[in-house]
C-alpha positions, 0 to 999 in steps of 0.5 A: 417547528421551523424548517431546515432552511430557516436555521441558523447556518451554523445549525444546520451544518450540525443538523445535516453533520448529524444525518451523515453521521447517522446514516453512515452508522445506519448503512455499517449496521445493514452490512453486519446485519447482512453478513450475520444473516448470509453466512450461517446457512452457506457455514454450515452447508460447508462443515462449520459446525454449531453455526446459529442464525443468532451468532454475532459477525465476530463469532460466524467470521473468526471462529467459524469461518477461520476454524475450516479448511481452506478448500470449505474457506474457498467454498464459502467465498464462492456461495458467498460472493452468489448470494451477493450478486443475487441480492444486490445485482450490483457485479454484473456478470462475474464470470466464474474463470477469466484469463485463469483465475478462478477465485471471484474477487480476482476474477472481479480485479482482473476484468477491472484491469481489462477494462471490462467493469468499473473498478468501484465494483472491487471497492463494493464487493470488499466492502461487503466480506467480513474482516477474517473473510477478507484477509484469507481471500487477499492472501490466497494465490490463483491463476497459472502463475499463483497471483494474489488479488494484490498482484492484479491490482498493483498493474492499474487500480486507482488509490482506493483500491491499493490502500483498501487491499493494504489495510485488510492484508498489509502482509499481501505486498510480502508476496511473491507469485511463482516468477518471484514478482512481489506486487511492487514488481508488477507496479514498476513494470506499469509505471502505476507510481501511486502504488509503487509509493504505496507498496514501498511503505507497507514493505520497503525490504521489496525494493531490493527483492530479486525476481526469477530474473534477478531484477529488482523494483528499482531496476525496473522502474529506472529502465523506463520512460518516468525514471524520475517519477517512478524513483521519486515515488520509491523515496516518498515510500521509503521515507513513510515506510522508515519513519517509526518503523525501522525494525522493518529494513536492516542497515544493509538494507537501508544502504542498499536502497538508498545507494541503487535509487541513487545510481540509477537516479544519476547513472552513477561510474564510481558505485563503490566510493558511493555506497560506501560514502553513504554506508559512513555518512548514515553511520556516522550520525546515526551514532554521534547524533543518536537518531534515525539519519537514514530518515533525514537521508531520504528526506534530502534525497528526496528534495534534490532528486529533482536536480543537482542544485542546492537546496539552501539558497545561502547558508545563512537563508534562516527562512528557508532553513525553516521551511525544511525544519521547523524554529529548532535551531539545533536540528536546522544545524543538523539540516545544514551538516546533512544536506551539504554531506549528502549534496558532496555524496551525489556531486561525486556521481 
């Protein structure tokens, strides 16, 4: 009967949901379908054997292609990423080597980086391997310096891109290439603050990571023109990485960090008073208080790392003491203890 128009417009928001909704299922259920349909033949051309054309997504990605060998992996990508581009003529001209990569998707990163095709491309292409697919082809290493996409991608590529290549192979930001960089390194030396907060979170050990040249991310990134920007990123992503995932950076660690971003942050003389101010300050509550200090730490350091002015306007400013902690009486005065603690560390800088 009645057209789209003459509904109610609560009515037609549901309708118009709905189509989204199914049109989204629609285009997830053509992708499996082309993926169940391209892999069975390229399987079996490269030694995966048993492989039928009735095989589920699941069973063609995680027994098949997972059960070759690395080299016959390679050569399925490749066949792969061929049919692809001849189905959808959708990449151009991927070349097949390019500044000496030879793997497509790091090839197709590398001429994004270069400027020389949309970065949507990237996005399209792994939106179109299978899962086990596209976590072995994040993990493999190309090029003279042995580089993961992860690598390429941490110079420059926009947020969807970072956070897409972390979702499929969180483990790729633990990589380090031949020069010892991890992707962390590459994103402070481009100033690519987006990905160094990013990185920071999935791996906040690589902070303190040394490359061949025995520097650090926090080295790097403070050496340049947006110290500021660069340092406040590293906290937002040491906050997000810490937060419900301390098994991740030991004590030391956690020192370490927190003492360097502040050194290079205020250029500090007297180092050792301050390292061991915050080993006792992180300590000391982390016992008596029997919670993550280090979190509220990195919370703190992140609101003044602005300046060196107060946060609490006055001591008794309840507004303000619930804008950084919610109506908890007991954790506003806890607040009030950290900060003025921490405030006493870094006057002393």
């Amino acid at each position: 009967g009645s057209s789209l128009t003459t509904l109610p417009s609560i009515n037609r928001k549901i309708i118009i949901f709905c189509n989204m909704s199914i049109s989204i299922a629609a285009a997830r259920r053509t992708t499996t379908e082309e993926m169940e349909e391209l892999l069975p033949p390229i399987l079996r051309t490269y030694g995966a054997v048993g492989v039928q054309d009735g095989h589920s997504l699941d069973t063609l990605d995680r027994v098949y292609f997972m059960g070759l060998c690395h080299e016959a992996q390679v050569n399925v990508n490749r066949d792969y990423v061929e049919r692809l581009k001849d189905r959808h003529d959708a990449f151009g001209s991927l070349l097949s080597k390019y500044y000496g990569f030879q793997l497509p998707l790091h090839v197709m990163i590398w001429e994004a980086y270069h400027n020389k095709r949309p970065w949507r491309d990237v996005g399209l292409l792994l939106s179109k391997f299978p899962p086990y697919m596209a976590k072995q082809v994040l993990l493999w290493r190309d090029g003279e310096a042995d580089w993961t996409p992860l690598h390429s991608a941490a110079y420059k590529a926009p947020q969807y891109i970072i956070e897409t290549l972390l979702e499929l192979a969180p483990e790729a930001a633990c990589l380090q290439n031949t020069d010892g960089c991890l992707p962390l390194h590459h994103a402070a030396c481009m100033k690519n603050t987006t990905a160094v907060e990013l990185l920071v979170k999935v791996y906040p050990r690589g902070l303190v990571m040394e490359d061949s040249k025995h520097r650090d991310p926090i080295r790097i990134a403070t050496k340049l023109a947006k110290k500021k920007s660069m340092v406040s990123a590293m906290v937002r992503g040491l906050v997000d990485g810490l937060r419900g995932n301390r098994s991740r950076l030991d004590f030391q660690s956690i020192v370490k960090c927190i003492s360097k971003l502040i050194f290079e942050r205020y250029d500090c003389k007297n180092k050792r008073y301050i390292r061991q101010s915050i080993h006792d300050f992180i300590q000391f509550y982390e016992k008596k208080e029997d919670c993550e200090a280090s979190e509220m730490l990195l919370r703190f350091y992140s609101m003044i790392a602005q300046s060196r002015e107060p946060l609490l306007e006055s001591v008794t400013s309840t507004s303000r003491h619930r804008d950084i902690v919610g109506n908890d009486l007991d954790a506003c005065i806890f607040s009030i203890a950290l900060e003025y603690r921490l405030l006493a560390i870094i006057n002393k800088c």
